[in-house]
N, C-alpha and C positions, 0 to 999 in steps of 0.2 A: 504493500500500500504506500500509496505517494507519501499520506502524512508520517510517514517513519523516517523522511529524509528530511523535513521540515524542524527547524530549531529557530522559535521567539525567541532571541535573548535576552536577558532582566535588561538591558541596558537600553536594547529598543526601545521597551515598553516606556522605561523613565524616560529617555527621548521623546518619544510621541506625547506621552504625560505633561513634560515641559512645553512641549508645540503649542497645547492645546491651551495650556495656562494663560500662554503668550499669547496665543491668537485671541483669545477671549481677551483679555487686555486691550488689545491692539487696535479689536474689529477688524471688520473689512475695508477690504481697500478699494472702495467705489469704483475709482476712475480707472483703474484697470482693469477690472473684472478678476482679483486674485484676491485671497487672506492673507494678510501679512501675518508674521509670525508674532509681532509684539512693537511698541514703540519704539523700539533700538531699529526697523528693518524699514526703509522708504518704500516708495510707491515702485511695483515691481512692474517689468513688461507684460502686457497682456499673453496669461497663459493661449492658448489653440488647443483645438481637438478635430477629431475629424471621422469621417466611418470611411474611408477610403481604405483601401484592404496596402497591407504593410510594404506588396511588393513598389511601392509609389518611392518608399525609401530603403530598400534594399538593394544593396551592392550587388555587383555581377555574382554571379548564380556560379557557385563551389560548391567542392567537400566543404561543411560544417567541421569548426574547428571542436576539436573533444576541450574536456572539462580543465584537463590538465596541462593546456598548453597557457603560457601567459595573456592576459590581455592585449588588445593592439593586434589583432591577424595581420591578413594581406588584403584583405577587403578593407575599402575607401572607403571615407564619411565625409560630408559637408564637401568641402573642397577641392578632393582629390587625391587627397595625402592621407595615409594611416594615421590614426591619433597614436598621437607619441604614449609611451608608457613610464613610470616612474619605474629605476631600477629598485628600490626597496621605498621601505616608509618613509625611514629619511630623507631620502631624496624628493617624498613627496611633498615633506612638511610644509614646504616654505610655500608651495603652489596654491593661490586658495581657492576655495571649494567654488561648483559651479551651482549657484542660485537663483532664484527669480529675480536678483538686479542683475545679474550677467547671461542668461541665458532662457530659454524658451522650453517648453515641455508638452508636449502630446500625446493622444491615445490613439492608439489603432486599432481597425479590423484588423485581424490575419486570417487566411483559407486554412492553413495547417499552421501549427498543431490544431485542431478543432478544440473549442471551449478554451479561448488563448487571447488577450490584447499583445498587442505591442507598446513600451512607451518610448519615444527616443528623446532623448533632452540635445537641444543645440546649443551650441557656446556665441552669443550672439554680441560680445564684449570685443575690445580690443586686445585684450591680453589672453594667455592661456587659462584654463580653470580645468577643475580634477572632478570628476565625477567619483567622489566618494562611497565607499559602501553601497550599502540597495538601498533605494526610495524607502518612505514610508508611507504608507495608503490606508487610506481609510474611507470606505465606500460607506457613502449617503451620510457621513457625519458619527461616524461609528466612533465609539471611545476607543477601541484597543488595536494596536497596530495590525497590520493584515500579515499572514505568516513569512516569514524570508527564507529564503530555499537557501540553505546552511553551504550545500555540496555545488551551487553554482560561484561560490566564491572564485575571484578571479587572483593569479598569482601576482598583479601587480594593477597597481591604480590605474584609472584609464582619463590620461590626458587631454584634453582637447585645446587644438589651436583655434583661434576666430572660424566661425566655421563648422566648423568638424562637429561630430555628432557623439553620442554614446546610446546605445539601447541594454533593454530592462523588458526581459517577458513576464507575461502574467496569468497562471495560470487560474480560471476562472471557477473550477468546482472540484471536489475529490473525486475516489471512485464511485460510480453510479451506484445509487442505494442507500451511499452510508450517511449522508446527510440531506435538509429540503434546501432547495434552491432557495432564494429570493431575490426579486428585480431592483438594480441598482439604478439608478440616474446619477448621479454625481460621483466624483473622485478626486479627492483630494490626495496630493505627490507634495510630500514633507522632504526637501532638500536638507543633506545635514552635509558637517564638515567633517574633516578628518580626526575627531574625535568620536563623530556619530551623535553633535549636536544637533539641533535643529537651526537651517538656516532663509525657511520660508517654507512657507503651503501656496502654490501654484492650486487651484478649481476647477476641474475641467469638466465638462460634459460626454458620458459615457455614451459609445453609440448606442441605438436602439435594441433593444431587450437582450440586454445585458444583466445576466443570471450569476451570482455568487455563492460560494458556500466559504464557511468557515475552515473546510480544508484545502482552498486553494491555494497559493506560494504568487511572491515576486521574487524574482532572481536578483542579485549583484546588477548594477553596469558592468556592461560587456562593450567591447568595441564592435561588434559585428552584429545583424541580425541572427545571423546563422546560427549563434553562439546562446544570442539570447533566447532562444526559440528552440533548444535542443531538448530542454528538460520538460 
């Protein structure tokens, strides 16, 4: 069963906890159509969504990279160029994290896997930014983070130049049976940093009848779709 590879970690959950503190402080952020995370975060770029099916931004059609290869493949994002990857954590530290004042965030259709979004986040800043850890989500205003797929962890942070993209699949329900559906409209994508703070809530709008259970998974950022969309 899928949810045996799924691991909340306690520090998620106090992440999303905090998010939530903050946003409730903060309110929303009218004029962009997004939830800031709390007072300390300005008026971020209007998040996007879409029901267009994912092949709109996936790279040329490969072998899928396995789980054990680092991030950053040989498939392009944004620009043209592989998103660079940090050689370890240190190396990442100093890079800062990619959030809704530097970058953009979206929901897809995808045809395969079946019962599957895509999210990609674009780096829409001048500088480079690090797509940190996996998103945190939370459908229709849910209090508790949504599960993170432990085993898609990627061996190294995934860079992104101006440009350049990172994708995050999302798988929408467990095995058939073991839990009921229910119809989601909304998605909130909790950016954090390289500590797995929270560093904004992007709002999006789920495409149409879009069905959740509590044993579905988000994966890490990945540099490829291929990547994100494996598990």
């Amino acid at each position: 069963m899928r949810i045996n590879r799924i691991r909340t970690t306690a520090v998620a959950v106090t992440a999303l906890a905090a998010a939530l503190s903050l946003t409730a402080c903060g309110g929303e952020d009218k004029a962009m159509g997004t939830k800031s995370a709390g007072a300390a975060e300005t008026a971020a770029p209007a998040a996007s969504s879409t029901d267009d099916t994912a092949q709109q931004d996936a790279p040329e059609a490969g072998a899928p990279e396995t789980q054990t290869v680092p991030a950053g493949g040989k498939h392009a994002g944004g620009n043209g160029k592989k998103p660079e990857t940090a050689p370890n954590a240190e190396a990442a530290a100093s890079i800062p994290a990619c959030t809704p004042k530097n970058s953009t965030v979206k929901v897809s259709k995808v045809s395969r896997p079946i019962n599957h979004l895509l999210l990609t986040v674009t780096n829409t800043g001048s500088k480079d930014c690090a797509a940190y850890h996996a998103p945190f989500l939370r459908f229709d205003d849910a209090q508790a983070v949504y599960p993170i797929l432990d085993d898609s962890k990627p061996q190294a942070v995934v860079v992104l130049s101006p440009g350049e993209k990172a994708y995050a699949g999302i798988g929408l329900l467990g095995e058939p049976g073991e839990n009921e559906p229910v119809k989601s409209d909304d998605l909130g994508v909790i950016m954090v940093d390289k500590n797995n703070k929270s560093k904004g809530e992007a709002t999006l709008k789920l495409p149409a009848e879009t069905y959740t259970d509590s044993l579905g998974f988000v994966t890490y950022w990945q540099s490829d779709v291929q990547t994100a969309l494996m598990f």
